[in-house]
Every structure is written in C-alpha cells, then in structure tokens.
VOKEVO-516435 format. One record per residue (C-alpha): residue in three letters; x, y, z. Coordinates in pm, whole numbers, plus 32768, in hexadecimal, padded with zeros to 4 digits. Each point is the difference from the previous one (the first is absolute). Layout:
alaXYZ;...
***
This chain:
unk7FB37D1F7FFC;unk7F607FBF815A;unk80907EDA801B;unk816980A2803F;unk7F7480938107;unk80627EF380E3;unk815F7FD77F8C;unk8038815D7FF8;unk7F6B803C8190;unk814D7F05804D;unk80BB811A7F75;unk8093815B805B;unk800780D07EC8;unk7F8A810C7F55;unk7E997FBD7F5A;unk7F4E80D27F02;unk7EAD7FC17FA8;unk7EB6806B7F59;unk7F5B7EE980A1;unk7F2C80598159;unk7FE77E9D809E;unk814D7FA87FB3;unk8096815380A1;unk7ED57FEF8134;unk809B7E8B8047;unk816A806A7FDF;unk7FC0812C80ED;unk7F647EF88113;unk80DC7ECA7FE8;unk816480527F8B;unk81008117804E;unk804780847E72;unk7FC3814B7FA4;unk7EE680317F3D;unk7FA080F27F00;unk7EC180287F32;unk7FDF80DB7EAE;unk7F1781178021;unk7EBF7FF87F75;unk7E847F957FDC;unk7FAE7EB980BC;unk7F507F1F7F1F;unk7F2B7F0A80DA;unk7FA87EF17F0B;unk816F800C7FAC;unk80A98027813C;unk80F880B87F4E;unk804081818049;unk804980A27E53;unk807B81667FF0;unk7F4080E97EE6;unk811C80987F9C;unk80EC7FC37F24;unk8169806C809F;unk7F937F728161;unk80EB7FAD811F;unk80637EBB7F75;unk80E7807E7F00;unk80E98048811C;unk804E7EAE8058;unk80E57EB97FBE;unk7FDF7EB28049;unk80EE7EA07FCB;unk7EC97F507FEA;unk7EA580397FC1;unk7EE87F03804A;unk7E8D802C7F59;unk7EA97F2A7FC0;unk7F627F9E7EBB;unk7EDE7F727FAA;unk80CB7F067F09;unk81377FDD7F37;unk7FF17FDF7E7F;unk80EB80377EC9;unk7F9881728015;unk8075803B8147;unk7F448004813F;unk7E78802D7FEB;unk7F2980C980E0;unk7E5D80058008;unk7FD281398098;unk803A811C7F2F;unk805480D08122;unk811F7F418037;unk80A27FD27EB1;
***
C-alpha cells in the first residue's frame, strides 16, 4: 500500500491509516488530514494493531479502502505474517 502514497500526497482528503510510513510521509508532503488507529507499533511490520477487540476503528466509513497482500489466489488474498492476517 506504500505505493499510494504518492498518488494520494497529490490529494486533499481525509486518510486513515494503521500504517506509520505511509501516515509520517502524508504528514510531510501533502495537505490531507491524517489519522492513525490507536495501538502497539509493530516495527518489523510498520503497521500500528490495536489489542482490543471493539477499538476505534469500528467508528468509521470509507467509499474505498486500499490494502497490501502478499499474493492473490482462489482463496482470497494471502498474507505470510501471521500478525497480519
């Protein structure tokens, strides 16, 4: 998903993410608003993961949603990382 980053620092919008370099590069090269889920900053990752289960995110709507895979299959998108899945 980093590589929206550019695209979306053309922008002006509203951007949530649970991503740290993608919300660190919107913050210094575009004017959107960004917003970042609360939670534990995973460094491997670079992903930010609440531990609980009703978290912040349940409070918000989006017309579209953009997200990275490690592949595409018959079963749906396919993730290594068990953290992530």
């Amino acid at each position: 998903t980093f590589q929206m980053v550019h695209f979306l620092s053309g922008r002006r919008m509203p951007i949530f993410t649970n991503s740290f370099p993608i919300a660190e590069h919107l913050l210094k090269h575009s004017k959107n608003t960004v917003m970042l889920s609360g939670g534990t900053i995973y460094r491997e990752q670079n992903i930010i993961l609440s531990p609980f289960e009703n978290d912040v995110t349940r409070n918000f709507y989006a017309r579209r949603m953009f997200m990275g895979a490690q592949g595409l299959g018959p079963l749906g998108l396919m993730e290594g990382d068990p953290l992530l899945i």
